[in-house]
C-alpha positions in Angstrom: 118.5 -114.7 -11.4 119.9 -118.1 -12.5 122.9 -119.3 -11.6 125.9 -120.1 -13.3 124.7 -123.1 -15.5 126.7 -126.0 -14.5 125.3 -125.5 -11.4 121.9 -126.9 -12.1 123.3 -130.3 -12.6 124.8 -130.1 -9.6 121.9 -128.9 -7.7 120.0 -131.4 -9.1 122.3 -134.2 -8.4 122.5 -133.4 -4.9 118.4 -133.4 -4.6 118.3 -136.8 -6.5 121.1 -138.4 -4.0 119.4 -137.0 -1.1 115.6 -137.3 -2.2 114.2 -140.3 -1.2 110.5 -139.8 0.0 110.9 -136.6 -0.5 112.6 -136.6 -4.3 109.5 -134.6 -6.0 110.0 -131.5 -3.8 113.3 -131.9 -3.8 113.4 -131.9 -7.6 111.2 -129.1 -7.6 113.2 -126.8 -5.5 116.3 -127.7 -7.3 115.3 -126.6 -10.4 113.4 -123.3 -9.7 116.1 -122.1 -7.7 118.8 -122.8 -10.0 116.8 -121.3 -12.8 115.4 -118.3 -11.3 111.8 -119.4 -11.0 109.3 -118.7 -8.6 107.3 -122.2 -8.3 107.2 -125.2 -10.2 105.2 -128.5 -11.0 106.3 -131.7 -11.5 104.4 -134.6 -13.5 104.1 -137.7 -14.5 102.6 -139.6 -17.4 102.9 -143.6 -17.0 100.2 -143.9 -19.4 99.3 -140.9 -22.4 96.4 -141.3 -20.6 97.1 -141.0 -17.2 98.3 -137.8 -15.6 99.8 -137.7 -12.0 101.0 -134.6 -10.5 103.8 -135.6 -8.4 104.8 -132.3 -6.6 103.5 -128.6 -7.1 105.5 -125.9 -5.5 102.4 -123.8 -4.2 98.4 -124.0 -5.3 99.1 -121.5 -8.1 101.6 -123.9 -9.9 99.0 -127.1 -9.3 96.3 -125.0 -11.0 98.9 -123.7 -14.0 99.9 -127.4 -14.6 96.3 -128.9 -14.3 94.3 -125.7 -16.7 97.6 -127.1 -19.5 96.4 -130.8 -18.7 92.8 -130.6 -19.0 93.1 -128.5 -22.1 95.5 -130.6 -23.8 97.4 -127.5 -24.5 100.5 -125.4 -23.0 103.9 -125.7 -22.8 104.0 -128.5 -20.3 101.5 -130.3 -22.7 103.8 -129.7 -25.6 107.2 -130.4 -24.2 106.0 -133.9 -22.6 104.4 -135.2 -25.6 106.9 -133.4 -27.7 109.8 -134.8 -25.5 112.0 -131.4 -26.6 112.4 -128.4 -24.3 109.5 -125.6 -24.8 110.5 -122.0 -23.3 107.7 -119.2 -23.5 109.4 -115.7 -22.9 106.3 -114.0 -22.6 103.2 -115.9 -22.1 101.1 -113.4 -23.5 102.5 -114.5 -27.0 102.0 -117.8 -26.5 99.4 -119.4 -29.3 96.9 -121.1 -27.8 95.1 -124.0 -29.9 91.9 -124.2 -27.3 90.2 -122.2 -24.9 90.6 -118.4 -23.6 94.6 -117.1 -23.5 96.7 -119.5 -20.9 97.3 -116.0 -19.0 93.7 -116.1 -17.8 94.5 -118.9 -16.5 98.2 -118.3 -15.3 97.6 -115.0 -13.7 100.3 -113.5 -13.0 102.8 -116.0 -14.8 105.4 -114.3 -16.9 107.2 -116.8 -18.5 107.5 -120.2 -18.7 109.9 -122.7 -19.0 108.9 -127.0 -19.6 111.8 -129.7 -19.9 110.2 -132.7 -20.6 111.4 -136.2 -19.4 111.3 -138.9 -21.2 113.0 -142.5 -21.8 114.4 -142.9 -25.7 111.3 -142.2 -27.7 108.2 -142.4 -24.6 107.4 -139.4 -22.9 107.6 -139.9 -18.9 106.6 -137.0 -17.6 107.6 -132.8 -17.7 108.9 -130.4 -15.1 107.4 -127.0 -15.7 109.1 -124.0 -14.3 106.8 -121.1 -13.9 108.2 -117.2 -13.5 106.2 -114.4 -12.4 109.4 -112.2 -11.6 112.0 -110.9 -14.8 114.8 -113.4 -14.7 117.1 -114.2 -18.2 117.3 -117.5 -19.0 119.8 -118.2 -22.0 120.3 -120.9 -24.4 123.1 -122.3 -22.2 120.8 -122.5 -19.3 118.3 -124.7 -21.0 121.0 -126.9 -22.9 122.4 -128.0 -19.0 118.7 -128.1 -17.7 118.3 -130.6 -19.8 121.1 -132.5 -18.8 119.4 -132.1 -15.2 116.4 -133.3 -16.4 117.4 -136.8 -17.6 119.2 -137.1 -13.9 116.0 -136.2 -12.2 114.5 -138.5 -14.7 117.2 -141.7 -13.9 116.6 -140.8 -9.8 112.6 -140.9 -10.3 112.9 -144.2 -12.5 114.6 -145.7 -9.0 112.5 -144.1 -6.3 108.8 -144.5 -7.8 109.1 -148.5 -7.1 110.0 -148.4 -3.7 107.9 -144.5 -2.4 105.4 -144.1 -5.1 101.8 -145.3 -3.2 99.9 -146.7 -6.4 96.8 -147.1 -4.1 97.1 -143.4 -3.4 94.8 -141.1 -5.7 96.3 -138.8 -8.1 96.2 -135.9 -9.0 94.7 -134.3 -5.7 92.8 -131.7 -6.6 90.3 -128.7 -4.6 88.1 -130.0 -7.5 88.3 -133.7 -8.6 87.1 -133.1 -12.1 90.3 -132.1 -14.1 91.9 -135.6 -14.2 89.2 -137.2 -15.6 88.7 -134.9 -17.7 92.3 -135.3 -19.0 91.8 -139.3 -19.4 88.4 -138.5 -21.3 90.2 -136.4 -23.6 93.0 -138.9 -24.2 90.9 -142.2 -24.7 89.2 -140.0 -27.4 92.3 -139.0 -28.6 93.0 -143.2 -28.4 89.9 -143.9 -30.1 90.6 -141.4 -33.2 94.6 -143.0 -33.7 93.0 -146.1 -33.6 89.8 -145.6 -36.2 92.4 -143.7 -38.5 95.9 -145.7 -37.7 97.8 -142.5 -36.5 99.7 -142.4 -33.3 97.7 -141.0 -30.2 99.6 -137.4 -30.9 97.9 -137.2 -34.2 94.5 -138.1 -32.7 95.2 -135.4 -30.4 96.2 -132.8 -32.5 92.8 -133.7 -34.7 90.6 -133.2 -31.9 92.1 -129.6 -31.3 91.9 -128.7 -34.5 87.6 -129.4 -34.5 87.7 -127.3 -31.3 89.4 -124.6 -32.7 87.1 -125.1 -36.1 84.2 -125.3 -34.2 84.9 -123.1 -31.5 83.6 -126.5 -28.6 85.9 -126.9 -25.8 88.2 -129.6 -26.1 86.2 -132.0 -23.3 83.2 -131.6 -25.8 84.6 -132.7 -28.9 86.4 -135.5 -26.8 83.0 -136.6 -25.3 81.1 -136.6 -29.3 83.8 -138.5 -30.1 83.0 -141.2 -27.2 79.6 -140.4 -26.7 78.3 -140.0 -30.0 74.7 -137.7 -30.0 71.2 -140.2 -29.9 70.6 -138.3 -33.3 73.8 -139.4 -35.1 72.7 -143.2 -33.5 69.4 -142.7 -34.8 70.4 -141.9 -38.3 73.3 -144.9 -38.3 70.5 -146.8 -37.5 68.1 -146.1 -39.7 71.1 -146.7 -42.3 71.5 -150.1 -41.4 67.8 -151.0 -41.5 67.6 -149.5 -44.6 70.3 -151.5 -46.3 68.5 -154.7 -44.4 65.1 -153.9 -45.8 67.2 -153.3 -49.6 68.7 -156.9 -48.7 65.3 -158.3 -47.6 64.1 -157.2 -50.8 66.8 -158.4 -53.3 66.2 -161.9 -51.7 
């Protein structure tokens, strides 16, 4: 069970004055054992582009935060981009926008809860709680978990210059394919805001609506959209030849 609200600022305070190398984990076991959780991730986005999973509690909670990552879709997804505080009671009911139900690929998550971080209107990052066991969580337990969050936020903003390694590869994955899959997805979604002068949440949101349209995982529509098919080359083209032969002949 939670504890009494006010103490997960405190908690978290503690952890951010006593982090230093070790401020992720700290972060992370602040936060699920003041809310009741079971593990937790914690991530990082310096760029829309660029994921980094900073700390993971246990394999199951790097694999929870990496399946929401490479789908571009989930509660941590939607709180960091969102920048406002996404709680799932029961993940069964969440509505997924891409791909198979996140509880295939959460087995065994119950609930979940995402406080994003961010700095005024740029998302920074997301610390995702994840609860297999029953535990309430109230209103008044996210409303001070938020006020944690932006102290976690105001310690990691001081510790990533001086412990952050940026010559160190991240994520770390079993399989190195989901991070480049997430920056695949997000320089399509780059490519779209820019061809239709949206911001890159828009372009996002348009390439999960073709999936869901078209029934494609999200990595294929985001590779068309980079990658366009030799066909759809072949017919631009023969477009443009055309108009040159029309031209050719006009002269």
């Amino acid at each position: 069970m939670p504890e009494e609200s006010p103490s997960i600022v405190h908690d978290v305070s503690v952890a951010a004055a006593v982090g230093r190398k070790a401020l992720p984990n700290r972060l992370c076991t602040a936060f699920t054992q003041s809310l009741g959780a079971q593990r937790a991730a914690l991530s990082w986005l310096p760029r829309l582009e660029h994921w980094q999973l900073l700390h993971a509690t246990d394999e199951s909670a790097l694999q929870a935060e990496a399946a929401q990552f490479t789908r571009a879709d989930g509660p941590s997804v939607s709180a960091a981009l969102g920048m406002r505080p996404v709680f799932v009671p029961d993940l069964r009911d969440y509505p997924c926008r891409t791909g198979p139900p996140l509880t295939e690929e959460l087995p065994g998550t119950r609930r979940v809860l995402a406080l994003p971080l961010h700095d005024r209107d740029t998302p920074v990052g997301v610390m995702c709680l994840y609860y297999t066991e029953h535990s309430h969580v109230t209103a008044d337990h996210i409303t001070h978990a938020e006020r944690a969050a932006a102290l976690a936020l105001d310690a990691l903003l001081r510790w990533r210059p001086v412990h952050a390694n940026p010559g160190r590869r991240r994520p770390v994955w079993t399989t190195s394919t989901r991070a480049a899959r997430w920056e695949r997805i997000h320089r399509a979604a780059d490519y779209v805001a820019a061809r239709e002068d949206c911001p890159v949440t828009e372009g996002l949101a348009w390439l999960q609506e073709v999936s869901s349209r078209d029934g494609l995982s999200l990595l294929d529509v985001a590779d068309t959209v980079l990658q366009p098919s030799r066909a759809h080359q072949a017919e631009v083209t023969g477009e443009r030849s055309g108009h040159e032969r029309a031209r050719g002949s006009a002269a």
